[in-house]
KOLFI-382756 format. One record per residue (C-alpha): z, y, x; residue in three letters. Coordinates in steps of 0.05 Angstrom, whole numbers, plus 32768, in hexadecimal, padded with zeros to 4 digits. Last residue first. Layout:
BEGIN
ZYXALA
...
***
This chain:
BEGIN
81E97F367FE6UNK
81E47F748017UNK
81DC7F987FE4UNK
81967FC0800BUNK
81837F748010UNK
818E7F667FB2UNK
816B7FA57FB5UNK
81307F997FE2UNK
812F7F557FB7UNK
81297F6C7F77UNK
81647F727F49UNK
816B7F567F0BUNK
81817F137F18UNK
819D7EF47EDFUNK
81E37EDD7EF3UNK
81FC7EA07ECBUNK
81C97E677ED4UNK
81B47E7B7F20UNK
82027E767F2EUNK
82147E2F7F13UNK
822C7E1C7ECBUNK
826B7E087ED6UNK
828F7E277F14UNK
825C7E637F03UNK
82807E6B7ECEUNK
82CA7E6B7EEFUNK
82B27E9F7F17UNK
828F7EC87EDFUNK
82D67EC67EC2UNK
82FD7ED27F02UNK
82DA7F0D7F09UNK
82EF7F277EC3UNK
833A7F197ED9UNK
83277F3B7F11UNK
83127F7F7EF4UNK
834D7F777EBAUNK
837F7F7B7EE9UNK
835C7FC07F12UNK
834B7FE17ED1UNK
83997FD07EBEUNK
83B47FF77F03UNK
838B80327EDEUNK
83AB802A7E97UNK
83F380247EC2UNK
83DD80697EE4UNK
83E280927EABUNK
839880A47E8CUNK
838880E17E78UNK
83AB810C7EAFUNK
838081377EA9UNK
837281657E68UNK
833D81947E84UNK
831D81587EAEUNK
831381527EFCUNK
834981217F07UNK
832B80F27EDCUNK
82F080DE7F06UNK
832480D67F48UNK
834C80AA7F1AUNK
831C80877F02UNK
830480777F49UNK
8346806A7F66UNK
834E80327F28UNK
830780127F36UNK
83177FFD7F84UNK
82DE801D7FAFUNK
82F580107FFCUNK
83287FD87FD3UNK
82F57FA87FBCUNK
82F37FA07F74UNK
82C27FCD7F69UNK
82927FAD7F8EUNK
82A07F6E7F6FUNK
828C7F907F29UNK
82517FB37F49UNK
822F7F707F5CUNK
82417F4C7F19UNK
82237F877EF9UNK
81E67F877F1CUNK
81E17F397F17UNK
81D97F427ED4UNK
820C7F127EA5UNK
82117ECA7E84UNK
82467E9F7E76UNK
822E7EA57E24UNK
827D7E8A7E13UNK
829F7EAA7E4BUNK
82827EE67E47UNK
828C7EF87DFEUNK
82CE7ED17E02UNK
82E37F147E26UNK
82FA7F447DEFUNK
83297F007DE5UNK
83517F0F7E1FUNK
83737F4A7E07UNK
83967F617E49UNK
83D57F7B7E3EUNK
84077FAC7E5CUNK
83D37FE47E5EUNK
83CC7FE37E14UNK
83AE80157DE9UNK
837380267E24UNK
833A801E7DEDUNK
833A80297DA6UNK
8313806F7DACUNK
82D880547DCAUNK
82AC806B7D99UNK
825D805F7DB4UNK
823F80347DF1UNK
81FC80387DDCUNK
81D57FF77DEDUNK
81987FF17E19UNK
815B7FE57E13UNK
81187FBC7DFCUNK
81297FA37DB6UNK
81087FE27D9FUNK
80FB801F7DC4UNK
80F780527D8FUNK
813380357D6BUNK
8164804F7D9AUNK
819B801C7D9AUNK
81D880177D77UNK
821C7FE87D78UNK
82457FC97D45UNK
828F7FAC7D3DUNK
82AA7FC57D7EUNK
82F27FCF7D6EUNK
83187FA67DA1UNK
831D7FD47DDDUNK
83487FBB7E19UNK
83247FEE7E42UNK
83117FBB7E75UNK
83057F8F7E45UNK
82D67FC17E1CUNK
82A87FCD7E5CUNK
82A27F777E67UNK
828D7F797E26UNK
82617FB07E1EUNK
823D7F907E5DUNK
823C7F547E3DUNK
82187F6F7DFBUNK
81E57F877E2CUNK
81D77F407E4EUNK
81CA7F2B7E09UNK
81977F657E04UNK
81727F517E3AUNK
81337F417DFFUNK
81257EF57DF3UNK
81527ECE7DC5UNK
818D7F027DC3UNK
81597F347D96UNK
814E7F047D69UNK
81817ECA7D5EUNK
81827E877D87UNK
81AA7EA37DBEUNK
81DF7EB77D8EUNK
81E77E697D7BUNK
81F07E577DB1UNK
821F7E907DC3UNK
824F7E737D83UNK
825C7E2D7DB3UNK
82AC7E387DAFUNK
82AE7E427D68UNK
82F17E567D4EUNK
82F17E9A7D68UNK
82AB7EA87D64UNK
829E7EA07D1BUNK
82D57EDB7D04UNK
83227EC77CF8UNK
83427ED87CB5UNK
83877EEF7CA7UNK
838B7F447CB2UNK
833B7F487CB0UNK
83147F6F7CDEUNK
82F87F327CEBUNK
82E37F3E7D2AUNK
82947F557D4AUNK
827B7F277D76UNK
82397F227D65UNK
823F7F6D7D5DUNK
82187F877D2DUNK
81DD7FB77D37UNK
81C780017D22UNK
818A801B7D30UNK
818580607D53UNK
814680977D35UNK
814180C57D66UNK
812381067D48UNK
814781067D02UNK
817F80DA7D21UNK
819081187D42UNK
819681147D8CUNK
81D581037DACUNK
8212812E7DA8UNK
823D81397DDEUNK
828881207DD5UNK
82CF814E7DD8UNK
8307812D7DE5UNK
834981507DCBUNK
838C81777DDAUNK
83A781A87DAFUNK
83C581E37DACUNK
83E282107D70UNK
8430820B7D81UNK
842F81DA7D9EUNK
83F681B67D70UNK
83FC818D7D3CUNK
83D1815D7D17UNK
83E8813E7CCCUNK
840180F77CC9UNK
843281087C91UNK
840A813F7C78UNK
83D2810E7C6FUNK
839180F07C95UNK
83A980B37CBAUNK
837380897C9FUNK
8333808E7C74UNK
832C80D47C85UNK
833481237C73UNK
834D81577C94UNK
838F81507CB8UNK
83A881947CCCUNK
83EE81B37CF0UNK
83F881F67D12UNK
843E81F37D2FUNK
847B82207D0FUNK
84B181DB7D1EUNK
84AD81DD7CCFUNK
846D81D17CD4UNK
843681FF7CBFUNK
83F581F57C99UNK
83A981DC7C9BUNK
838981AC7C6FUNK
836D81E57C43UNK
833F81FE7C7DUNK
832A81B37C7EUNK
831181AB7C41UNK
82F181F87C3FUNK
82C681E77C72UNK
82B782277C90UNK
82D882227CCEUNK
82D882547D00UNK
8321826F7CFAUNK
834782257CEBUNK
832982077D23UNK
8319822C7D64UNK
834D82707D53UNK
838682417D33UNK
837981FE7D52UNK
837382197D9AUNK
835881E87DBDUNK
836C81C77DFDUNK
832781947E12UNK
831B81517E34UNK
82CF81427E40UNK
829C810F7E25UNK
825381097E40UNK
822A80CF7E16UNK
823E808B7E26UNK
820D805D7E40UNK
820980687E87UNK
820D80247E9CUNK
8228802E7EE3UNK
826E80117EE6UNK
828280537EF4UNK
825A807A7EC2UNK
827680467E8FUNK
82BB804F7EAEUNK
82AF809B7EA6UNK
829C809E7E61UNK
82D080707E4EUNK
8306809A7E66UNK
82F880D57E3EUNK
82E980B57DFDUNK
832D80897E0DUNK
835D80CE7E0DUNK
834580DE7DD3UNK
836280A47DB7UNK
835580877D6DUNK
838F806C7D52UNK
839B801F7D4AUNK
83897FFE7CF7UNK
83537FD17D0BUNK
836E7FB27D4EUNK
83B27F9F7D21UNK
83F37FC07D35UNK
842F7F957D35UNK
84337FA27D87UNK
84297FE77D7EUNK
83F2800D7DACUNK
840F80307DE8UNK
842980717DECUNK
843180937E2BUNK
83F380BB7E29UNK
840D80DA7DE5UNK
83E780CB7DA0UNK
83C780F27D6EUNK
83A1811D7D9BUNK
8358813A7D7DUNK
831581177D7BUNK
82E2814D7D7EUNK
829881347D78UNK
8269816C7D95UNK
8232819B7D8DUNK
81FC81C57DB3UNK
81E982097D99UNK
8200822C7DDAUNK
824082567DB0UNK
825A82147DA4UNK
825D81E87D6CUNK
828E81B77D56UNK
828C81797D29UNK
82D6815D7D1FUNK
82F3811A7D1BUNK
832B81007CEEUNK
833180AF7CE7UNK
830D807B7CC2UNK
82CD80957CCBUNK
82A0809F7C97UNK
829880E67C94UNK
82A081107CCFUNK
82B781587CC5UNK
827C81897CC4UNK
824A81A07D00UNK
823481EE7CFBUNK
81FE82197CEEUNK
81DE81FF7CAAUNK
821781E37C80UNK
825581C07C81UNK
827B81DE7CB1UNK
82BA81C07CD4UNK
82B281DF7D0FUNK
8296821D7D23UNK
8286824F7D61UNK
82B082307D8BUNK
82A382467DDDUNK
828B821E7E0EUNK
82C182087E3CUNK
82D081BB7E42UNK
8292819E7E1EUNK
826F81D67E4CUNK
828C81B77E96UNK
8276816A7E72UNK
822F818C7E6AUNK
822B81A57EAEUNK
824781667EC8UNK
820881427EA2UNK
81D281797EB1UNK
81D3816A7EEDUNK
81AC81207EE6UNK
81AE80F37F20UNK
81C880B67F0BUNK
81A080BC7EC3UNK
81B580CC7E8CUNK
81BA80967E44UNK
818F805D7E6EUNK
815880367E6DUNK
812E80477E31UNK
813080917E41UNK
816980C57E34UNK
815381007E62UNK
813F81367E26UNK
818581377E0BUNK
81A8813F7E40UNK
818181807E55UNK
818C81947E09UNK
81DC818C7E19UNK
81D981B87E4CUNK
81B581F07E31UNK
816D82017E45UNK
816482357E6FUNK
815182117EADUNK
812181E27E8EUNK
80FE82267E7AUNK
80F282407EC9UNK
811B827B7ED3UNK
810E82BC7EC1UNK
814682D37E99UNK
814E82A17E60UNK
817882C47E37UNK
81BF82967E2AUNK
81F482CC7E32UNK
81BF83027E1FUNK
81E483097DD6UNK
822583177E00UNK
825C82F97DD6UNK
825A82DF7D8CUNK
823182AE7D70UNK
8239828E7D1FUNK
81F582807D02UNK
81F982B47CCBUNK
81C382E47CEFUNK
819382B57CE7UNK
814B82CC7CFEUNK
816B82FA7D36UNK
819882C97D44UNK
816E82907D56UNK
813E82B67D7BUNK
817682C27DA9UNK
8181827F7DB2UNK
8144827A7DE9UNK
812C823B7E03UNK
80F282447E21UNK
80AB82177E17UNK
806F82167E46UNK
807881C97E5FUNK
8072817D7E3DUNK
80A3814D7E3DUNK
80A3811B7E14UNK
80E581097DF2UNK
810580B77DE9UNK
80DD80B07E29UNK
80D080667E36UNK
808A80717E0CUNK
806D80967E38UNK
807A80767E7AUNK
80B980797EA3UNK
80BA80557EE3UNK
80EE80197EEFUNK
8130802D7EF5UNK
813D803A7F3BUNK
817D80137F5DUNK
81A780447F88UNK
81E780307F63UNK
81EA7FF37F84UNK
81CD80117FC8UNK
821780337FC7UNK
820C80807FCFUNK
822E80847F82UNK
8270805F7FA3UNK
827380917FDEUNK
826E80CA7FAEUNK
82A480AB7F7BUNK
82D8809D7FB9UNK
82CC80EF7FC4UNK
82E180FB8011UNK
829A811B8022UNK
829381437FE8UNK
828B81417F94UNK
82BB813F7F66UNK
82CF81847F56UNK
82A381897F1DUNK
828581427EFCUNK
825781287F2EUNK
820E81217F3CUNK
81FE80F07F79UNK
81C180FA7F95UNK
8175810E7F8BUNK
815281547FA1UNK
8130816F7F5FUNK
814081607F13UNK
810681317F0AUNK
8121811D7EBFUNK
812A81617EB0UNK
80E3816D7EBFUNK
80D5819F7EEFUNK
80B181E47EDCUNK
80A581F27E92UNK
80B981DF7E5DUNK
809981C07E17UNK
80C281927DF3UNK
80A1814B7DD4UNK
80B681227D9AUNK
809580DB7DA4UNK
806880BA7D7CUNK
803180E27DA8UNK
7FF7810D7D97UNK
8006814A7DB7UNK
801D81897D9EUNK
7FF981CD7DADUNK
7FF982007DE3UNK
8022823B7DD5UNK
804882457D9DUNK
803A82787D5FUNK
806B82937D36UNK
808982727CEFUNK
808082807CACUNK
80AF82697C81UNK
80C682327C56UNK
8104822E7C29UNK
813D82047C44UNK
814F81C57C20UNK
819381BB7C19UNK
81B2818A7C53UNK
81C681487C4AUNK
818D81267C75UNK
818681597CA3UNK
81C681367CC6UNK
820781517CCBUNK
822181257C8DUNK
820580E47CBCUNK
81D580B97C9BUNK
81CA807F7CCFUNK
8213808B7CDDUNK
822980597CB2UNK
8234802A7CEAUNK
8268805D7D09UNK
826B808A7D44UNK
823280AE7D40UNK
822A80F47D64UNK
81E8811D7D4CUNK
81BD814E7D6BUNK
8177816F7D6BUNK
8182817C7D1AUNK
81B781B27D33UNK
818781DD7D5AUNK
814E81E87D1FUNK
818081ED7CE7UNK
817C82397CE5UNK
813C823A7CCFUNK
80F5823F7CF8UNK
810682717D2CUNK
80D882B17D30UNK
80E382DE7D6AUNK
80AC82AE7D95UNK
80AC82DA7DDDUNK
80E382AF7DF4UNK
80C382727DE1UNK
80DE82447DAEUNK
8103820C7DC8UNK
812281EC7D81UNK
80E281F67D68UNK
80C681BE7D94UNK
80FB81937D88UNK
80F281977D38UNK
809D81857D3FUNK
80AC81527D71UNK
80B181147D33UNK
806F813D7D1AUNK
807281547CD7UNK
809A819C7CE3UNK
806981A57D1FUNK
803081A67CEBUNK
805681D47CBEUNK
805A82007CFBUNK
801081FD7D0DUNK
800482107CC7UNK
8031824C7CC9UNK
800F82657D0EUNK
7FD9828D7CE6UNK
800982AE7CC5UNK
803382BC7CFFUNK
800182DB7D23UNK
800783247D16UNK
8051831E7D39UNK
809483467D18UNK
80B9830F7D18UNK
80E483277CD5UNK
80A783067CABUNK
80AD83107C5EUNK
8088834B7C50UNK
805983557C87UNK
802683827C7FUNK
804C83C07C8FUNK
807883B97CCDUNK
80C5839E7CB9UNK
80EE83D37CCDUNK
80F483E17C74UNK
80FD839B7C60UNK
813B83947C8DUNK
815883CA7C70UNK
814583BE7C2BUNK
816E83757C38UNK
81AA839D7C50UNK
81AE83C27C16UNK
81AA83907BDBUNK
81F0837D7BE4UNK
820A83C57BEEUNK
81D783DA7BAAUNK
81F5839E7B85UNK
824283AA7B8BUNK
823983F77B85UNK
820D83EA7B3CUNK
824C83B87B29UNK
828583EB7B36UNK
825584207B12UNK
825883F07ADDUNK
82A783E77ADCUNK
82B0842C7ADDUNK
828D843D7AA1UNK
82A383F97A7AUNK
82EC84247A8CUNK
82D884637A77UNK
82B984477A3CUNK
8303842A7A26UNK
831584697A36UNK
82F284947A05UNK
82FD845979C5UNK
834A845D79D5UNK
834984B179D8UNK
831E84AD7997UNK
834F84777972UNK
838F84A87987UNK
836984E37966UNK
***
């Protein structure tokens, strides 16, 4: 009897199990027969609902070939409910901060392949161009409307030092006029940007809020498309924005306020923690699409960089991403993509949205009950050096992506000046007083302006007092022919109490430099526009101001005349039509008054 009760429940229990299994299947299978059953007879595996879309597939594969063919999608019209995958935003951006970024883990280039579908028909058709295109309609972003100065929020009016100083004829000076191939997009027009279509293809791409937040309501396209895509599409051989561009302030106001949809993320919809570098970064995405390097706090504004403390092995500041943006939007070079200070919450921004299970793990609570994390890294990535917040805030920069190496491919170059990096040994430079000859003999220094770019950078890291600039990039579309990307400028303002002179043998070796920047340089020396009040007035305006203490800004001010001196004491030697390359015309060089 006992051997029947044993045999009757052990098939009770393989009873229950199965039905357990049967309910597990049918609720994962029933959302999918939902779907299957709205969808209109006839079309089996297309959720857009349009009779066209298999005749459009071609035209998509097509786009997928052509360098534009990712851009494009990534501005599907409003009426188009079919979005290619759910990659289609994130390949349009990309943030590099190291010389290995050439194969960034964001990138297309480590992600699983996606399986192909059918996609809906666009209007018009794709040119034949090497260069990606976007379709809007209306002005170009690149004609925004009525010209003047564009500043961050709640700089701009009559009393603004930074308004008088951007009405200067110095920083009236037109680039010269855009053709085809000094566009790194072309612009065509008919095209919307429209998120929504997004979502309804992939409902696992993380957005919450109002799902007509981001419709496009009427207005002309260029008007609907996000911040960051306006940036995007106004990067040309000359320069990362231009003067006059809106969308820059409104893209700094969104680094500061967007909402966090994910960070951390591996995968299809969000960024992922930054490989490579040697200290923690994190890739967020906001609830617009676009994306952004987060460098968190590690250090306090009044901390300056250890004496004993080699270039190599300083902290990263977040503080110096903010700041460098605006002195290189002071000094007019506009080569740092938009950076902006940010509070986050670490708990509901971080730790909630994240789906990299690395850095989830990486999270825990300090005895003084604050959130604490470190991730992963090469250095300063351990319990012992671990991120805290007070109790779960904390204090970053926050810096736009540019556009995904898979549509603008950027070379990478090394410094000719680039250190040691060596605790001992001394790089070629330093003991060789005539290295620039030897520069000037070696492509692209030989012919191109680009030796007159690498002393820009230089006279930019002085006044920072950065040391770490061991490579540079370009955008490889317009060759030798433009200008250098002013990227990770974390190292910088570590030291207002000394001036590392030998970021300047650069200059003082090659004793050349434009006359535009030799112009602007005493210009901002003179008191009317003196370079510390205008940081300070660009600072004041950001979410995490003060970010620098006034003895950094008093050091913009040193460092400004010791780099005058400099050119001074070259032109002393070598005479002033040998050191200042004139590249100014003559109206301009008049409207100067020099």
């Amino acid at each position: 009897m006992k051997m029947i009760l044993v045999r009757r429940f052990r098939v009770l229990i393989l009873m229950a199990f199965l039905a357990a299994c049967a309910l597990h299947l049918v609720l994962d299978l029933l959302p999918k027969l939902e779907r299957s059953a709205a969808r209109p007879s006839g079309e089996p595996g297309c959720s857009c609902a349009q009779p066209a879309a298999e005749a459009a597939a071609p035209g998509w594969a097509q786009a997928r070939g052509h360098p534009g063919g990712e851009l494009e999608a990534a501005a599907s019209a409003a009426g188009d409910a079919g979005w290619p995958n759910k990659h289609t935003l994130r390949i349009l951006q990309d943030f590099s901060s190291d010389p290995s970024s050439n194969l960034t883990s964001h990138s297309l280039e480590k992600l699983p392949p996606q399986p192909k579908r059918p996609r809906a028909p666009r209007r018009g058709r794709i040119l034949e161009s090497g260069a990606p295109q976007i379709r809007l309609t209306g002005r170009s972003p690149r004609d925004p409307g009525p010209r003047g100065p564009v500043l961050p929020p709640g700089l701009s009016g009559d009393g603004s030092l930074l308004t008088r100083l951007f009405q200067h004829p110095l920083y009236q000076v037109p680039i010269p006029p855009l053709t085809e191939g000094d566009v790194l997009f072309n612009v065509n027009s008919d095209i919307r940007f429209n998120p929504k279509a997004a979502t309804a293809e992939n409902p696992d791409w993380p957005h919450e809020g109002p799902e007509d937040e981001f419709l496009p309501t009427g207005e002309a396209a260029v008007d609907s498309y996000p911040n960051w895509l306006k940036f995007h599409i106004g990067i040309n051989r000359y320069e990362l924005y231009s003067r006059h561009n809106p969308a820059v302030g409104a893209l700094l106001q969104d680094l500061g306020t967007q909402k966090i949809t994910s960070v951390g993320q591996d995968g299809a919809v969000g960024g992922a923690m930054k490989s490579g570098g040697t200290q923690l970064k994190l890739i967020m995405t906001f609830q617009n699409y676009g994306q952004a390097l987060f460098k968190p706090m590690k250090q306090t504004r009044e901390q300056e960089t250890p004496p004993d403390f080699f270039y190599f092995s300083d902290y990263e500041r977040h503080n110096a991403e903010i700041a460098a943006f605006h002195l290189d939007r002071i000094l007019d070079f506009r080569r740092v993509p938009p950076v902006a200070g940010r509070l986050v919450n670490m708990t509901k921004e971080i730790r909630d949205v994240t789906r990299d299970k690395k850095l989830w793990r990486t999270f825990f609570i300090s005895p003084a009950n604050n959130v604490c994390f470190y991730g992963e890294c090469s250095y300063y990535c351990s319990t012992e050096h671990a991120l805290c917040g007070k109790p779960d805030q904390i204090e970053g920069s926050l810096a736009a992506f540019l556009p995904d190496l898979a549509l603008a491919k950027r070379k990478t170059w090394r410094n000719p000046w680039r250190r040691s990096y060596h605790k001992r040994k001394k790089a070629e430079w330093e003991v060789d007083p005539d290295y620039c000859e030897e520069v000037r003999q070696t492509p692209p220094y030989d012919s191109s302006h680009r030796l007159l770019d690498v002393m820009d950078m230089t006279i930019f890291d002085f006044l920072m007092g950065n040391m770490d600039r061991h490579h540079y990039e370009t955008f490889e579309k317009f060759g030798n022919e433009t200008f250098i990307i002013h990227l990770d400028n974390g190292r910088g303002f570590g030291k207002h109490s000394h001036d590392e002179l030998s970021i300047l043998v650069p200059l003082q070796q090659c004793c050349r430099i434009r006359r535009s920047t030799y112009l602007r340089l005493q210009l901002l020396a003179q008191e009317e526009h003196r370079l510390s009040l205008l940081m300070a007035e660009a600072l004041r305006a950001d979410r995490v101001a003060p970010v620098l203490l006034q003895p950094h800004l008093e050091a913009l001010d040193r460092r400004l005349r010791i780099v005058l001196r400099a050119v001074g004491d070259c032109v002393e030697k070598d005479g002033l039509h040998s050191v200042v390359e004139d590249d100014l015309g003559p109206e301009h060089r008049a409207a100067a008054g020099r």
